[in-house]
C-alpha positions in Angstrom: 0.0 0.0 0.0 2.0 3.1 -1.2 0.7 6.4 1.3 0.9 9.8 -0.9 3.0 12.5 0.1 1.6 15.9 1.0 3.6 18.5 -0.7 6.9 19.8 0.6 7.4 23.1 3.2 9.4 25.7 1.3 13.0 25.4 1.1 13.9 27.5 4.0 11.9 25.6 6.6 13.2 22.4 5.0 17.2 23.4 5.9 16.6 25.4 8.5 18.3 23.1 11.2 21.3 23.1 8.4 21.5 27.3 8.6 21.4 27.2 12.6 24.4 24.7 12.4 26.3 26.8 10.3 25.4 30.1 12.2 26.8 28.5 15.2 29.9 27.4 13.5 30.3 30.5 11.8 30.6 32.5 14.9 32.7 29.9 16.6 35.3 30.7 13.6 35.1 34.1 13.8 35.7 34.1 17.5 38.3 31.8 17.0 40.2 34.4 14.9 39.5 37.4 17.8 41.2 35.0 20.6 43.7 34.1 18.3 44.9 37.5 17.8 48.3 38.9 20.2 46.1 41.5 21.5 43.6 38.7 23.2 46.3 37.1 25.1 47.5 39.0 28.2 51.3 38.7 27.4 51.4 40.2 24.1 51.9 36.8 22.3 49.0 34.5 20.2 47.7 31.6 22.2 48.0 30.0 18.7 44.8 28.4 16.2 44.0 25.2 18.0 43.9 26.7 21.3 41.7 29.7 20.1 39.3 27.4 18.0 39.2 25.1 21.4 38.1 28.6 23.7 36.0 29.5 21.3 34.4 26.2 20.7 33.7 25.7 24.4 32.1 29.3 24.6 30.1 29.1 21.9 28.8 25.7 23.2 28.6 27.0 26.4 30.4 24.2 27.7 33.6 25.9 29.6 36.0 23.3 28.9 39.4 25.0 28.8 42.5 24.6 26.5 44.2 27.4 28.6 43.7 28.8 31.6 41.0 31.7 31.5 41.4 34.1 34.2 45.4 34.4 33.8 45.7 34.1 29.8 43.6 36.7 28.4 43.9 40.6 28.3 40.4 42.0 28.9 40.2 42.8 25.0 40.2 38.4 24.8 37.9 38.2 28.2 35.1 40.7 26.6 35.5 38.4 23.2 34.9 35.6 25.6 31.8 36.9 27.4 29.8 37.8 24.0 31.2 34.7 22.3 29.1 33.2 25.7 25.8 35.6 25.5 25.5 34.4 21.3 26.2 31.2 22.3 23.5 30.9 25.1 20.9 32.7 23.9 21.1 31.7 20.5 22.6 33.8 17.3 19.3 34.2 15.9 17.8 35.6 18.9 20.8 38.6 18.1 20.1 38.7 14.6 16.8 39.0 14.9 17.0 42.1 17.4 19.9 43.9 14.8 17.6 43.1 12.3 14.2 44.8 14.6 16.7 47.5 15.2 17.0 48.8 12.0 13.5 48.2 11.1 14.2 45.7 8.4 11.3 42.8 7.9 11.9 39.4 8.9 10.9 37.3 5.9 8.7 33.5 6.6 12.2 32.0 6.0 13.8 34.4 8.7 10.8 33.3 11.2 10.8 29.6 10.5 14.7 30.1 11.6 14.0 32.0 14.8 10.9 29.7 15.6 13.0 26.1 15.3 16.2 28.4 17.2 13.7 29.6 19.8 11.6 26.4 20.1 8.5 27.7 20.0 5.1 26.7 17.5 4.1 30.3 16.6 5.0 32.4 13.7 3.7 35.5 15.2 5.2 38.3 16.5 8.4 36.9 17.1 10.2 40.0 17.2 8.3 41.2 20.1 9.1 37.7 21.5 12.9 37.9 20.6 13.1 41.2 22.2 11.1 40.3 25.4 13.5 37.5 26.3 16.5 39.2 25.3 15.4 41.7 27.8 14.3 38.6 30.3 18.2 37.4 29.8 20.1 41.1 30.7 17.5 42.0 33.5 18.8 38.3 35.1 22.2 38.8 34.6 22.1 42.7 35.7 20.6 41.0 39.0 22.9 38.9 39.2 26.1 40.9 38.7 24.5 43.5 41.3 24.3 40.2 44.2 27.8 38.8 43.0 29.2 42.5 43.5 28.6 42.4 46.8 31.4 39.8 47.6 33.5 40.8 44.8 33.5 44.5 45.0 35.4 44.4 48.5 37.9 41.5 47.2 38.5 42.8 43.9 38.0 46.9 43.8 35.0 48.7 42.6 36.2 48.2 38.9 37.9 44.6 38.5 35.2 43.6 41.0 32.5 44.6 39.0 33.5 43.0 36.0 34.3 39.9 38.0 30.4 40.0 38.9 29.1 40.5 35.6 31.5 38.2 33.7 30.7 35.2 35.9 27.0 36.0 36.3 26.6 36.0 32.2 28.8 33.0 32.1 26.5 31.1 35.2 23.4 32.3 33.7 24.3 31.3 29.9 25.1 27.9 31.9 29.0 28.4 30.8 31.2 28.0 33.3 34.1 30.0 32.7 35.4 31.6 35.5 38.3 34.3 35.5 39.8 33.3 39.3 43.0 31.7 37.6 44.6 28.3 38.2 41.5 26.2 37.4 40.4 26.8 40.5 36.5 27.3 39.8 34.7 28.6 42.6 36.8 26.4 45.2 37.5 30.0 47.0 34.3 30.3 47.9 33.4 27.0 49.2 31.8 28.6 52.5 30.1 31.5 51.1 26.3 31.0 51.0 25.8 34.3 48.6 28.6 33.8 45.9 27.2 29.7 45.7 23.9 30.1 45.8 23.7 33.4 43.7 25.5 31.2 40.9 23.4 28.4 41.1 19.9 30.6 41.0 21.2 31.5 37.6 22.4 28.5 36.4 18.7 26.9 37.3 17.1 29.6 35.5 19.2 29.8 32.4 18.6 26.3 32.5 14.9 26.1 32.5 14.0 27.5 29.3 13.0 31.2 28.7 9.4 30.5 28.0 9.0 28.1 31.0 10.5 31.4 33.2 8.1 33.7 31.4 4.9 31.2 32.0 5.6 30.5 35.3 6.4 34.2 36.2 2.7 35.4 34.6 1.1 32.7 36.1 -1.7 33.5 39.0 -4.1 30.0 38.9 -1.5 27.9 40.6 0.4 25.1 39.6 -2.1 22.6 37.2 -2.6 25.9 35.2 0.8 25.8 33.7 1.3 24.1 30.6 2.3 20.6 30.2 5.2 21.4 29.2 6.4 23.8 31.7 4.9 21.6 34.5 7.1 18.8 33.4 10.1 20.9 32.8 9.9 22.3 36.8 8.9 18.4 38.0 11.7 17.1 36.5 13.8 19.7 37.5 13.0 19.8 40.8 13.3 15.7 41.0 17.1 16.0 39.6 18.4 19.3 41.9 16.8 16.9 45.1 18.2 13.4 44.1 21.8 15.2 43.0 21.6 17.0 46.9 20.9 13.6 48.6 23.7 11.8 46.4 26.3 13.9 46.8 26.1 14.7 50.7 25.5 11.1 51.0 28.8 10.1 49.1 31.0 12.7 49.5 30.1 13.9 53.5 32.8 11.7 54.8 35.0 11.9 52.0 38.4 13.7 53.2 38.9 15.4 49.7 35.4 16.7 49.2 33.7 17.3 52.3 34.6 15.7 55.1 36.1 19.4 56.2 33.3 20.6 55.8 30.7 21.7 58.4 27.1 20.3 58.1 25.3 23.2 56.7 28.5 23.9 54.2 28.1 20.1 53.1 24.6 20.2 52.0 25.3 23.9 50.1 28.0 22.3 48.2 26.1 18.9 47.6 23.2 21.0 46.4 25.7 23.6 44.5 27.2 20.9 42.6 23.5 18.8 41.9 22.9 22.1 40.2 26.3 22.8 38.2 26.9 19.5 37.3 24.0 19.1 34.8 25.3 21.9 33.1 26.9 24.9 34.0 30.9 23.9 34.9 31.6 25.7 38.1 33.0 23.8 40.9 33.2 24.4 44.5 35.6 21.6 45.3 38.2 19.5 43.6 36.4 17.3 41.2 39.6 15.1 40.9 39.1 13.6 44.1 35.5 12.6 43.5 34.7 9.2 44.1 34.1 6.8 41.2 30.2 6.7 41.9 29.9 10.5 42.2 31.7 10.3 38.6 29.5 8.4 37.4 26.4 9.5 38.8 27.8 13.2 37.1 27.9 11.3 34.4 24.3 11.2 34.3 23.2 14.0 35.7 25.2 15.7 32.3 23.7 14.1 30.0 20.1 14.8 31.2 21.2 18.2 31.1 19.0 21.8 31.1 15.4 22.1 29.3 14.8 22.8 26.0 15.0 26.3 24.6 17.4 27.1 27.4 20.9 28.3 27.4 22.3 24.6 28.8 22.8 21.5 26.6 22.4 17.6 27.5 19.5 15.5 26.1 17.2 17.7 28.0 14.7 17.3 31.0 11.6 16.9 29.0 13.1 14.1 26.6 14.3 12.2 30.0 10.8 12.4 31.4 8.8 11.4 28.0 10.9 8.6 28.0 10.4 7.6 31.7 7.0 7.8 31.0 7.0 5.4 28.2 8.9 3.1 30.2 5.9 3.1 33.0 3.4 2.5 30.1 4.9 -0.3 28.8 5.3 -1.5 32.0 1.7 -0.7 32.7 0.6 -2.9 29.4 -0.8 0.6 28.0 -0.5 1.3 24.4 -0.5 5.3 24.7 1.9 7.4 26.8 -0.5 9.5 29.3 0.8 12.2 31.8 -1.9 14.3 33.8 -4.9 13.1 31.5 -2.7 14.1 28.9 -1.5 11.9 26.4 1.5 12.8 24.6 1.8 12.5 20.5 3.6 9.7 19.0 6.0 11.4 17.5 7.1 13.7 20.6 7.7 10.0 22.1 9.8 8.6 18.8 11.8 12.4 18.9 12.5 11.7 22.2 13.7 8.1 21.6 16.3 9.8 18.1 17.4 12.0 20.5 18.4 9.7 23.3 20.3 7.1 20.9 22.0 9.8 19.0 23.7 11.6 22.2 24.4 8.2 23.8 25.8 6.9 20.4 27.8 9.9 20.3 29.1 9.9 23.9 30.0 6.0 23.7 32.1 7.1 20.2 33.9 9.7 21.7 34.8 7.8 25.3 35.7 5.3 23.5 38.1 7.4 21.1 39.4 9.0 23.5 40.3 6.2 25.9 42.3 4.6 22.6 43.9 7.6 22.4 45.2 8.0 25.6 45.5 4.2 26.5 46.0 3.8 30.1 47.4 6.9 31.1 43.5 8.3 32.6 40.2 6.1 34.5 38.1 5.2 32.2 35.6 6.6 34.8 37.3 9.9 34.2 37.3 9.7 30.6 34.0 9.3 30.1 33.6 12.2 33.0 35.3 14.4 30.4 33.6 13.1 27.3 30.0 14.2 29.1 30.9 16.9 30.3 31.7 17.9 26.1 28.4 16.7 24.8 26.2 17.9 27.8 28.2 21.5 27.3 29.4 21.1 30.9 32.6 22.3 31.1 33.9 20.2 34.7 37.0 17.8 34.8 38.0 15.3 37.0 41.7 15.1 34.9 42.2 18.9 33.5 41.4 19.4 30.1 44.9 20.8 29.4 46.5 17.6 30.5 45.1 15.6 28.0 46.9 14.8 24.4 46.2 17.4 21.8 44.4 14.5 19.5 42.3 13.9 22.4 40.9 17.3 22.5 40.5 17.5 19.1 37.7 14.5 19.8 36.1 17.0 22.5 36.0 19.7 20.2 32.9 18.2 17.7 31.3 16.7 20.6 30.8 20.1 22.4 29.6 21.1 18.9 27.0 18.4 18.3 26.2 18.6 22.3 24.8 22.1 21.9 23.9 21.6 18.1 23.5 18.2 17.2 20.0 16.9 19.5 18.6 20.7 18.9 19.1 19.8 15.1 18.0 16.1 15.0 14.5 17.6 16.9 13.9 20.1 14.2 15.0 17.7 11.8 12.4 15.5 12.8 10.1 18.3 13.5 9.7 20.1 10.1 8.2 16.4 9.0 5.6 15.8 11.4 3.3 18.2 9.6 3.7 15.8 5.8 3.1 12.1 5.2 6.0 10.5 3.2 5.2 7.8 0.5 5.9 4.6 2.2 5.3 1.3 1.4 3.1 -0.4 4.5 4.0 -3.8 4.8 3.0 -6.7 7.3 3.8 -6.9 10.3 5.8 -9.2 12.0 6.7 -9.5 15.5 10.1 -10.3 17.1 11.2 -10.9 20.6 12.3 -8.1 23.0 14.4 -8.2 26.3 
């Protein structure tokens, strides 16, 4: 039985997850260029190509894996290149296009919108300028916040003009879900271990960059209470909420006593530290303690928490909150002998359920690749724990290490640098690959059916 085909979407809607892969990769080139330049490094001399394509890579990616030390090797001219590299990067190049282009009053065309739609992940093709525009303004009113809290601590350490920078540069990089930090000597936010406001300031933005700008916008004009909310942004805060609890109660269960974490620790500073890195560790890259002395089942369990990663539509990466809990849910139906996947007499859409399914394989596919890679590479001298601590950290645009980034070969971070590409690109584009088809049926032979054995 041969199913006709419903005509084809124009072609800008049909290669519109091909343009936002390029966009991304052509500012990661053009940044690579900036950092690359003498005047980006703070001694006067080029950090050299690979290095520069490696920083700029990890910004743009939001990831905050380091070739070179941050806060010691570049002049502020390479630190402000950084920082917007970081605000494209998390808020998505389109969102920035789209407001130059609003700017200077030019139209946006249907191929323009279709971009900013799929970029923005929303259904509408409405008044997206106003839309761009309002969470652009949503984004610099966080950070702004932010930097004004962080300034606080940093202002008296630093001096009213280092200081503030500090607070803005690390509140756009927490809120973008970056992790780059300018303290020097890979040392995160290790300093500030015991102080509540630096910590917890960090990880309010991290939870919000993470969440998705329309889940923040939803939630913020929402007056009817919690069943109100969408399904969507119901299930994004659920899950959320589920993760940031089971990563507090892991960690200060597995790390309280352990003399390199924190054991030194008093009780209140272990659970802010537990809970500060069940927050980071999903996706932002800051550390308040030295992830090298971890132990193997915190790795691991890191592991995981990276590749669930932030929400969709957020400025964070991994396979995304919503995908994990569509698939949990299928799980309890089948489980449950049901042939539909229900959630709050809801039932959710075959095809969000099969996205979610691409999605998963891909990234694991991926990950698995690049471990695996990168363990040949390196062939005994790293854990393979650690390795594959590194390799999630790439693809869920993370930006922690358990070994230093800097310490591995240079063919090994060549393998990190397309997984922190296809971390922030590649799901994002297999999801509007799949997407921009859901609204056609394909001519397709139907044949019989014939079962086969599973588990």
């Amino acid at each position: 039985m041969i199913l006709p085909a419903k005509q084809k979407g124009k072609a800008g809607f049909q290669h519109a997850e091909g343009i936002l892969a390029l966009g991304f990769l052509a500012v990661i080139l053009l940044g690579a260029v900036l950092l690359a330049l003498p005047v980006a490094s703070a001694n006067g001399r080029s950090i050299g190509l690979f290095n520069s394509l490696f920083t700029s890579t990890s910004a743009v990616c939001v990831t905050g894996l380091v070739a070179v030390d941050t806060g010691t090797t570049f002049s502020l001219f390479g630190q402000v290149v950084l920082i917007v590299l970081i605000q494209i990067g998390g808020l998505g190049f389109m969102v920035f296009a789209t407001v130059i282009m609003v700017v200077l009053g030019r139209r946006i065309s249907l191929r323009g919108r279709m971009l900013i739609r799929e970029s923005m992940n929303t259904s509408s093709l409405s008044d997206l300028g106003s839309l761009t525009k309002r969470y652009l303004l949503l984004s610099l009113v966080i950070e702004l916040i932010g930097a004004f809290l962080l300034c606080v601590r940093f202002v008296p350490l630093y001096g009213w003009k280092h200081g503030m920078w500090m607070a803005l540069f690390h509140s756009v990089s927490a809120f973008c879900n970056a992790g780059f930090d300018l303290f020097g000597g890979y040392a995160s936010l290790t300093a500030f271990s015991g102080d509540p406001l630096v910590l917890l300031t960090i990880a309010a933005l991290i939870i919000l960059g993470g969440l998705g700008f329309s889940v923040i916008l939803e939630t913020a004009r929402n007056r009817q209470g919690f069943r109100n909310l969408s399904l969507h942004t119901r299930m994004v805060l659920m899950t959320t909420l589920v993760l940031l609890f089971a990563g507090t109660v892991f960690y200060w269960i597995v790390e309280r006593t352990n003399a390199e974490t924190l054991a030194g620790c008093g009780e209140g500073e272990k659970v802010l530290n537990a809970f500060f890195q069940s927050v980071t560790m999903r996706t932002a890259g800051f550390n308040s303690f030295n992830l090298s002395g971890f132990r193997d089942g915190s790795k691991l369990f890191s592991s995981l928490l990276m590749i669930v990663g932030a929400s969709p539509a957020s400025t964070g990466g991994g396979i995304k909150t919503t995908t994990v809990a569509a698939l949990a849910l299928l799980m309890l139906s089948v489980i449950r002998g049901e042939n539909e996947v229900n959630v709050s007499r809801r039932r959710l859409p075959d095809d969000i359920v099969r996205r979610a399914l691409a999605v998963a394989v891909l990234f694991l596919t991926t990950l698995l690749a690049g471990t695996l890679t990168i363990a040949l590479i390196e062939n005994g001298r790293f854990p393979l724990e650690d390795i594959l601590f590194e390799a999630s950290s790439a693809m869920g645009t993370v930006g922690v290490s358990a070994v230093g980034t800097p310490n591995l070969s240079s063919a090994s971070r060549a393998i990190l640098l397309p997984m922190m590409f296809l971390g922030r690109v590649g799901p994002l584009t297999l999801a509007v690959a799949v997407g921009k088809r859901q609204g056609r049926i394909r001519a397709v032979t139907k044949y019989p059916e014939e079962r086969i054995m599973i588990g």
